[in-house]
C-alpha positions in Angstrom: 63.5 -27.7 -78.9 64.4 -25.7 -75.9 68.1 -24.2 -75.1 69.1 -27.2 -72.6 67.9 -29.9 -75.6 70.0 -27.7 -77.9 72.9 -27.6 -76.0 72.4 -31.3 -75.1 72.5 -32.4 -79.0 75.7 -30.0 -79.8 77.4 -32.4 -77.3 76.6 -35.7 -79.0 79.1 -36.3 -81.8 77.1 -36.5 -85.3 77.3 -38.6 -88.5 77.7 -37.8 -92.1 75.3 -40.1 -94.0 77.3 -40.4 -97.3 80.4 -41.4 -95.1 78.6 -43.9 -92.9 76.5 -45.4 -95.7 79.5 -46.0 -97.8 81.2 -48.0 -95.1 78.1 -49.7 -94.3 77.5 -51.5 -98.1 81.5 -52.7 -98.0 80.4 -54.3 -94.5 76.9 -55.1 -95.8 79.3 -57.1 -98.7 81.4 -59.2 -96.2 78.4 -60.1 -94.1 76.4 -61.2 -97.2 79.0 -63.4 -97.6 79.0 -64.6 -94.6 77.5 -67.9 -92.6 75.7 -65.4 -90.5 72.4 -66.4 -89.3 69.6 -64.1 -92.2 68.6 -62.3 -89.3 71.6 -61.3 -88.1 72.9 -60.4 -92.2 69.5 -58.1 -92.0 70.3 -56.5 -88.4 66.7 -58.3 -87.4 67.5 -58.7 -84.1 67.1 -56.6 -80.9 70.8 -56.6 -80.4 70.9 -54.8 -83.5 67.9 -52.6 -83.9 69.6 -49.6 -83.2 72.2 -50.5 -85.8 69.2 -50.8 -88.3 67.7 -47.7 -87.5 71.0 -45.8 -87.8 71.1 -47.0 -91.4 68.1 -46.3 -92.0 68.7 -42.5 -90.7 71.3 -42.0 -93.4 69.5 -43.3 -96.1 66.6 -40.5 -95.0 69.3 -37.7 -94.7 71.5 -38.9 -97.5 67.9 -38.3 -99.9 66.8 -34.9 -98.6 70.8 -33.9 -98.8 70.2 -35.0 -102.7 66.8 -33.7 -103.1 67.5 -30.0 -101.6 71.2 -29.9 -102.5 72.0 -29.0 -98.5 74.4 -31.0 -96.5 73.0 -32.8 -93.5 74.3 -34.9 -90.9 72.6 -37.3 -88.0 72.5 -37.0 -85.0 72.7 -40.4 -83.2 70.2 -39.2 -79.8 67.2 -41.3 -79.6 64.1 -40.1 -77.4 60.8 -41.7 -76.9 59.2 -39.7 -79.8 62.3 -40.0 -82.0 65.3 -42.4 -83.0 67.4 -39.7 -84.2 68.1 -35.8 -85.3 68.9 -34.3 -88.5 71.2 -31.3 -88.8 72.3 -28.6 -91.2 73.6 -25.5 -91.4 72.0 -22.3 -93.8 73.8 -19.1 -93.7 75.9 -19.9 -90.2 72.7 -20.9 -88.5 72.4 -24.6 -87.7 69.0 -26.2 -87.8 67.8 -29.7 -85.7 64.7 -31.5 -86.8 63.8 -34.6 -84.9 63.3 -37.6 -86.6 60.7 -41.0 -86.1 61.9 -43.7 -88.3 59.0 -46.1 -89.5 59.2 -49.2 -92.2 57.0 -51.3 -94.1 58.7 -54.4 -92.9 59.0 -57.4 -96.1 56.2 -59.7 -96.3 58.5 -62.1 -94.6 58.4 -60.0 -91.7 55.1 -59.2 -91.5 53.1 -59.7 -94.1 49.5 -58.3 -92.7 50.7 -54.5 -91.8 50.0 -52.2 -94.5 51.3 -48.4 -95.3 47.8 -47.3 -94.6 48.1 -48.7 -91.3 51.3 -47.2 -90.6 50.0 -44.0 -91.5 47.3 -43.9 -89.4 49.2 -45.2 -86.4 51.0 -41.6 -86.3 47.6 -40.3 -84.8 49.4 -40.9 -81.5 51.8 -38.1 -82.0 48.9 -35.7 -81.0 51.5 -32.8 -79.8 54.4 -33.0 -81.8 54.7 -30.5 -84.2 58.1 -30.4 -84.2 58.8 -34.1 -85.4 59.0 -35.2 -88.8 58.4 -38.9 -89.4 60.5 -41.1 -92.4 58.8 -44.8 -93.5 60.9 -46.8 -95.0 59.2 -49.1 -97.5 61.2 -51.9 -97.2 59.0 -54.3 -99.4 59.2 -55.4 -102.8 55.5 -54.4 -103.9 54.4 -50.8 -105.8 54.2 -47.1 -104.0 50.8 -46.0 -104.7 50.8 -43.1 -102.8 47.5 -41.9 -104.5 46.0 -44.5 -102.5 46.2 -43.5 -99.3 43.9 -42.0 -97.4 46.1 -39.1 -95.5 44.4 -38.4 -91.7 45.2 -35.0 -90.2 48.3 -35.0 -88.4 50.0 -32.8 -85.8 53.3 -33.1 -87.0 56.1 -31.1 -88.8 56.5 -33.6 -92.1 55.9 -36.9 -93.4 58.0 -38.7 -95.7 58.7 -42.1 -97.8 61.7 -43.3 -98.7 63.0 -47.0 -100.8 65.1 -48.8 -102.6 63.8 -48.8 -106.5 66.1 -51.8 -107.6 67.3 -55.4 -106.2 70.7 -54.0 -105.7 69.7 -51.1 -103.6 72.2 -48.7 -105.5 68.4 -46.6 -106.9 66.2 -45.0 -104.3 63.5 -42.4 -104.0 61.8 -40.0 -101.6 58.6 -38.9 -101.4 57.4 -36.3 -99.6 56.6 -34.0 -97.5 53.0 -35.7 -97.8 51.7 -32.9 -95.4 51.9 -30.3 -97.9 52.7 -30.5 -101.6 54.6 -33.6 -102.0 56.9 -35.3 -104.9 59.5 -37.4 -105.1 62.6 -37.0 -106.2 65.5 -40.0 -107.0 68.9 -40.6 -105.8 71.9 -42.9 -106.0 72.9 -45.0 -103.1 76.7 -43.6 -102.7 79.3 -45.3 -103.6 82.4 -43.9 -103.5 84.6 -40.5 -101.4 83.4 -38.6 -104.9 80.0 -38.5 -104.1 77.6 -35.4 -104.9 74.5 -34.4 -104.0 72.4 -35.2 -107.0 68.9 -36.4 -107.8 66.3 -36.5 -110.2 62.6 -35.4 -109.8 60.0 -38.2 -110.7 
């Protein structure tokens, strides 16, 4: 990123993932509740893509902030390449990583698309070293991540993230599958008392 991007994202106001997250399951609670039309309750509609994304931007900060014990926020700018930016801060320096969100919609959804596919999909990012893209596998089937078949990439990282249990309170990470990845666990948070902890699978 160049000095007029830089100076451009230290303008935009920036969210902490725990916070937002927290909010967002009391909200998710209501709506569940709700009469809401299902799409609407899942934020499956374009008025609410954004909103979806966003969520699904904490959830990817919230686990590295677990996984490397290192405070991170989001940055709510969204690009062509990338839907948001990840901050943090070692020894006074702040760091920006841009960020592609992906999922592995439910079955419901879609039920032909495959991770594989998804994978190989990020081919187009042909000049982006700087981007690290997060897929969200957001369906109820295994992560076999021996499977796939990895093809070479031009990009900075590559990660997997996903709830582990009905509730959504378990989820793990997986990554960075560009160099020697592993996953590690985390708890949804739940309360102002959070921490950063995890687990490694």
């Amino acid at each position: 990123m160049d000095i007029t991007w830089r100076r451009k994202i230290n303008q935009e106001r920036y969210i902490v993932p725990a916070q937002a997250l927290i909010k967002l399951r009391k909200l998710g609670i209501e709506v569940a509740l709700s009469d809401l039309d299902p799409k609407v309750k899942s934020l499956r509609t374009n008025t609410l893509k954004r909103e979806r994304e966003l969520r699904e931007a904490c959830l990817f900060c919230y686990g590295l902030a677990c996984r490397f014990e290192q405070p991170m926020n989001a940055i709510p700018i969204e690009e062509q390449d990338f839907d948001f930016v990840a901050s943090w801060v070692v020894d006074g320096t702040r760091h920006l990583a841009p960020i592609q969100i992906k999922e592995l919609v439910p079955e419901h959804v879609n039920a032909k698309i495959t991770l594989q596919e998804i994978v190989d999909s990020l081919l187009k990012y042909d000049a982006s070293e700087e981007l690290t893209v997060a897929i969200h596998l957001n369906r109820a089937v295994p992560f076999n991540p021996g499977a796939l078949i990895m093809p070479s990439l031009k990009l900075a990282g590559l990660w997997a993230f996903g709830a582990t249990t009905p509730d959504q309170s378990r989820w793990l990470l997986y990554g960075n599958m560009l160099e020697e990845p592993s996953v590690s666990y985390f708890d949804y948070p739940t309360d102002g008392n959070w921490t950063l902890q995890h687990e490694i699978g």
